[in-house]
Structure formats: C-alpha cells, structure tokens
C-alpha positions in Angstrom: 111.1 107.4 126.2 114.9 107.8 125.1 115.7 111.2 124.8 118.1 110.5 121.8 115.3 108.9 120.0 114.9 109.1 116.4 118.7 108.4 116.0 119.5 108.4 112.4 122.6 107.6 111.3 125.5 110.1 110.8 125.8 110.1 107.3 121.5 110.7 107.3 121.3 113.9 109.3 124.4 115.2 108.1 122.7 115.1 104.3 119.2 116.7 105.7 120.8 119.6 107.9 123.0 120.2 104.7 120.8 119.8 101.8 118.0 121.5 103.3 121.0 124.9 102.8 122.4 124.1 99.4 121.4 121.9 96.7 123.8 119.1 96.5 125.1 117.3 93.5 125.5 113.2 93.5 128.7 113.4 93.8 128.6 115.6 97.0 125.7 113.4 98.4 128.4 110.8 97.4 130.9 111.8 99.7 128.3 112.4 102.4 127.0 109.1 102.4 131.2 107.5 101.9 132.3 109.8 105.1 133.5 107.5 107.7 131.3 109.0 110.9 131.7 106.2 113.5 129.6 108.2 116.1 130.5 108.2 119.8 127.9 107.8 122.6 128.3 110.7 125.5 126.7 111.5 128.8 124.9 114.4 130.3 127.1 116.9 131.4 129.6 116.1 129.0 132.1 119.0 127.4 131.8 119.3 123.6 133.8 122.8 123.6 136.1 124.9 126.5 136.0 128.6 126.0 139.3 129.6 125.1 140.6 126.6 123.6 141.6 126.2 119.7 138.7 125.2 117.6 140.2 122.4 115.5 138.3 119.1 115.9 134.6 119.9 113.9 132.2 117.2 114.6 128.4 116.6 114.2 125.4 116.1 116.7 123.9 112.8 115.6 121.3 113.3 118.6 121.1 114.7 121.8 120.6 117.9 122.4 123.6 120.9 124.1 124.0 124.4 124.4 126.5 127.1 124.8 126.5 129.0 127.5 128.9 131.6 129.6 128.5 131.2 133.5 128.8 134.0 136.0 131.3 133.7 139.1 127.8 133.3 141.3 126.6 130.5 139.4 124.2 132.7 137.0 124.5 131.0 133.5 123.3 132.8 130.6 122.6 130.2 127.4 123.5 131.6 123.7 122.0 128.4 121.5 121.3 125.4 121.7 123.1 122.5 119.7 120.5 120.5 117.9 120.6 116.7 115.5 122.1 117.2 112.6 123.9 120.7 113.9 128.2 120.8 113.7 130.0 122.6 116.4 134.1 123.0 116.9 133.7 124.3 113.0 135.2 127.8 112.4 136.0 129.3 108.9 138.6 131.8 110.8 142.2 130.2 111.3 143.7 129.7 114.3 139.9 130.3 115.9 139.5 130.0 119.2 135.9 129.1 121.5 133.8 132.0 122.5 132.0 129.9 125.0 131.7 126.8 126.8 129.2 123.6 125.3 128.1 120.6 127.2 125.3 118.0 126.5 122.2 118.9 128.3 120.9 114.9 127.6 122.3 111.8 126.8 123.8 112.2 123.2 125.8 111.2 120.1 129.0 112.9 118.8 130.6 111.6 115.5 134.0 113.3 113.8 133.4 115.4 110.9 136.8 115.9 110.3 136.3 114.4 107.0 133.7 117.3 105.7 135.9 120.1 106.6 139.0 119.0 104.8 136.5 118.5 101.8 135.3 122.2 101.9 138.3 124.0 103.2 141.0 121.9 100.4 138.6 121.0 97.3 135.5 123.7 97.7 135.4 124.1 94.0 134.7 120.3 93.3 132.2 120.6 96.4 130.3 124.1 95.7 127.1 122.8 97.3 128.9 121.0 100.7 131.1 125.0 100.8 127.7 127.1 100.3 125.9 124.7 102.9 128.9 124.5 105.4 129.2 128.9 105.6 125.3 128.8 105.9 125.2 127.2 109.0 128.1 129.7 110.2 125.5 132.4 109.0 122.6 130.4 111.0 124.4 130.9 113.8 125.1 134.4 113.5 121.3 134.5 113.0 120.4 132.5 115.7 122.4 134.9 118.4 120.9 137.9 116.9 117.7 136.4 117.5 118.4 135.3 121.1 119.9 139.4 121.4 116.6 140.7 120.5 114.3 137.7 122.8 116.2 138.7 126.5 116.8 142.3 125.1 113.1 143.3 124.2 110.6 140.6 124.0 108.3 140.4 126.9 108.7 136.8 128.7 106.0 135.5 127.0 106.9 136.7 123.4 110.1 135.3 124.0 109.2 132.1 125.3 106.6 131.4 121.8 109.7 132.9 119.4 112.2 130.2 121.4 109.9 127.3 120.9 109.1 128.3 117.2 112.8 128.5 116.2 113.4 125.1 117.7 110.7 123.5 115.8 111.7 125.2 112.9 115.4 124.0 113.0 114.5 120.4 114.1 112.1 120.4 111.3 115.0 120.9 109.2 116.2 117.4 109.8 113.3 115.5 109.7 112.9 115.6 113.6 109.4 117.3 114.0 106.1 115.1 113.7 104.4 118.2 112.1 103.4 120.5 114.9 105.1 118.0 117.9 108.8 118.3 118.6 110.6 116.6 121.6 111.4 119.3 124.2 114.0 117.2 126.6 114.7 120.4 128.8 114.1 121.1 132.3 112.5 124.7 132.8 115.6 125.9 135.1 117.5 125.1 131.1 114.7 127.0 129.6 114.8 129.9 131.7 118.6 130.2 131.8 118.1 130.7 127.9 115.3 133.6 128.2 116.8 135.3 130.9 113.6 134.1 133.5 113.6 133.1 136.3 112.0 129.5 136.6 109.1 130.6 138.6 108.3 133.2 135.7 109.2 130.9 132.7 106.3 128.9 134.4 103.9 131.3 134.8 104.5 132.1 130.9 104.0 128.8 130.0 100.9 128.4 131.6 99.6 131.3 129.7 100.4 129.8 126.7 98.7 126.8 127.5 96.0 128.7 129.1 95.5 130.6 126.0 95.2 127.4 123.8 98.7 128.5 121.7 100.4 125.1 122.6 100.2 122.0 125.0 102.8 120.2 126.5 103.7 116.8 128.0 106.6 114.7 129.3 109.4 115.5 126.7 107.4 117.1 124.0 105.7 120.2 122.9 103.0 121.3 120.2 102.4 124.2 118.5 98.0 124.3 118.5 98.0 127.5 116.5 101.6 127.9 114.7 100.9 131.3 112.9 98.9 133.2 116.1 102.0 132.1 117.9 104.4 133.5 115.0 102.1 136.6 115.2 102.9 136.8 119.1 106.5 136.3 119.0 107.2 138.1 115.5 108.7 135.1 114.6 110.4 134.5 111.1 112.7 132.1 110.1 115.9 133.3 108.9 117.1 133.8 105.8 120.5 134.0 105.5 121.2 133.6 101.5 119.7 132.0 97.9 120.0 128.8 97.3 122.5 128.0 94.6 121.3 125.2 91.9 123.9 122.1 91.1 125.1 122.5 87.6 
C-alpha cells in the first residue's frame, strides 16, 4: 500500500488540522478553501528545513510523514517530532527566526506552500481571529509535543515510552481525519522509532513484543492498533494536551 495514502487535498487537511484548534468562521473557511495550495510531490530523504537557516517559506504536509532531528558527529541521531498530514513547518511567529534543527521526509510525501495563510494571520489577524488562534496553537502544540518527548527519553521506562509515542501519534493523526478508529498507518522502520525513544532497535523490539504480548496493541505491515486505548493511556500516563480554550466565531 502507498504510504501517502489517504491524500486529501491541501485545502482539506489544512481546514481539519486548523478547525479542530479554533472555531472558524465562513469567511475564514472561505479563504481556506480559495488558498492557492498547488502541492508538490517529494522523495524520501528529502530536506524540508536546514538547522541554521532563516525560517521564511511556511508550508503544509499534505501526506507523508518527517521528523526533526539533530545528528551527532558519530552518526547518533536523536529525533524531536515527527511532522504529520495536515501539520505546517518553516512557520515561526518570532522575526527574523532561524531553524533549531534539521527536517527530512522519512516516506514518500507531499509539500504545498502556505505562504498564503501566514500573510493572512501575520497582516489581517483581526479579520481572521479563528485562522490567528488556530495558527499560535499549533506553535503551542509543538512546545507541548517537545515537553512530552523531554519527559518519554528523560523518565519513562522503554515501554511506557514506547505506548505514550504511539498514543500521541494516533491522537494527532486523529485530528485530521487520518485514524480508522483504533488503526493508524505506522510507515516507520523500528531503527526511526528507536532513534525517537532513545532505544536501541534490539530494545525497541523487545518492548514491542511486550506490548503485543500483553494484548495492548497489534501490529502489521504499515499499521498499528490500539486493543485497549485507556490500559495503554494508564501505562504511559498519557494525556492529550491542552494548550488553550477554544474561542467561539462571533
């Protein structure tokens, strides 16, 4: 099956990933829908973001999924997040911001400029509260998101962390309409997976047996399912974050 698969377009997972943050008015689903988002069809290995360079181009994951990561001078690579459908990267609210880390596609993917968006909320946020409150939540997400991966290599036992990764990605991909209830595509290799958790890939395979051994998910080709969702929230203390109310239209 192709990895990128669902493939919505743009202007569709752009309004799930932002609605499901704000409440947006007609007109601000309007301008969604109008947004020219041509996307652009990238290979594995490819380099969404160079640490060090000016973030100044924000664009959207239509599908496919990335990461950021930091790699060591002895090939050790330590993954912060993953970039998900339906996530923006190369967005900063600070001026003249510049990239923390290093991003590349980890499958085949699609990339479409949201160039569009950002002059919306940056030059006419009061016209646009919904797209401004929406656009600085996922800057909180992934403030949130880093605090979680902190806490999973810092203190969670391997197997912990390995049920609190899986729930977070099946809780942000159901966020855009990408889970089939408890079933969401897992397209990474375990060496990806353990560079996450900070495991090495004979241990992140060990834990996973446990957690199919102990009947909390199953696995195949591609895909994962959660059997039990809340024992496995219970295990990994998962909760999904909340990062602010959300503000009603007027």
């Amino acid at each position: 099956m192709d990895q990128r698969t669902p493939v919505a377009p743009p202007s569709d997972i752009l309004l799930r990933r932002l609605s499901h943050y704000a409440e947006l008015s007609p007109a601000e689903i309007g301008l969604l829908e109008a947004m020219p988002l041509a996307s652009q069809d990238v290979g594995v290995g490819t380099e969404l973001i160079v640490e060090g360079r000016i973030l100044d181009t924000p664009r959207l994951l239509v599908s496919g999924w990335a990461c950021r990561f930091r790699m060591l001078p002895d090939g050790r690579r330590q993954i912060f997040d993953f970039i998900l459908p339906g996530d923006m990267y190369g967005l900063c609210l600070r001026p003249q911001a510049i990239a923390l880390t290093t991003a590349i596609t980890l499958t085949q993917a699609q990339i479409a400029d949201a160039s569009a968006l950002w002059v919306a909320i940056k030059d006419r946020a009061d016209e646009f509260p919904g797209l401004s409150d929406a656009c600085h939540s996922t800057a909180s997400l992934e403030e949130a998101y880093l605090l979680n991966q902190l806490v999973r290599v810092g203190r969670q036992t391997a197997y912990e962390r390995t049920a609190h990764l899986i729930l977070e990605i099946h809780d942000r991909l159901s966020a855009v309409g990408l889970a089939d209830g408890a079933t969401i595509p897992m397209p990474l290799t375990q060496e990806t997976i353990a560079d996450a958790l900070g495991l090495s890939v004979v241990h992140l395979n060990r834990t996973l047996q446990l957690l199919r051994r102990d009947h909390l998910i199953e696995s195949r080709a591609g895909f994962v399912k959660l059997l039990q969702p809340e024992q496995l929230a219970d295990v990994a203390d998962f909760h999904p974050p909340v990062i602010s109310q959300k503000r009603k239209s007027g």
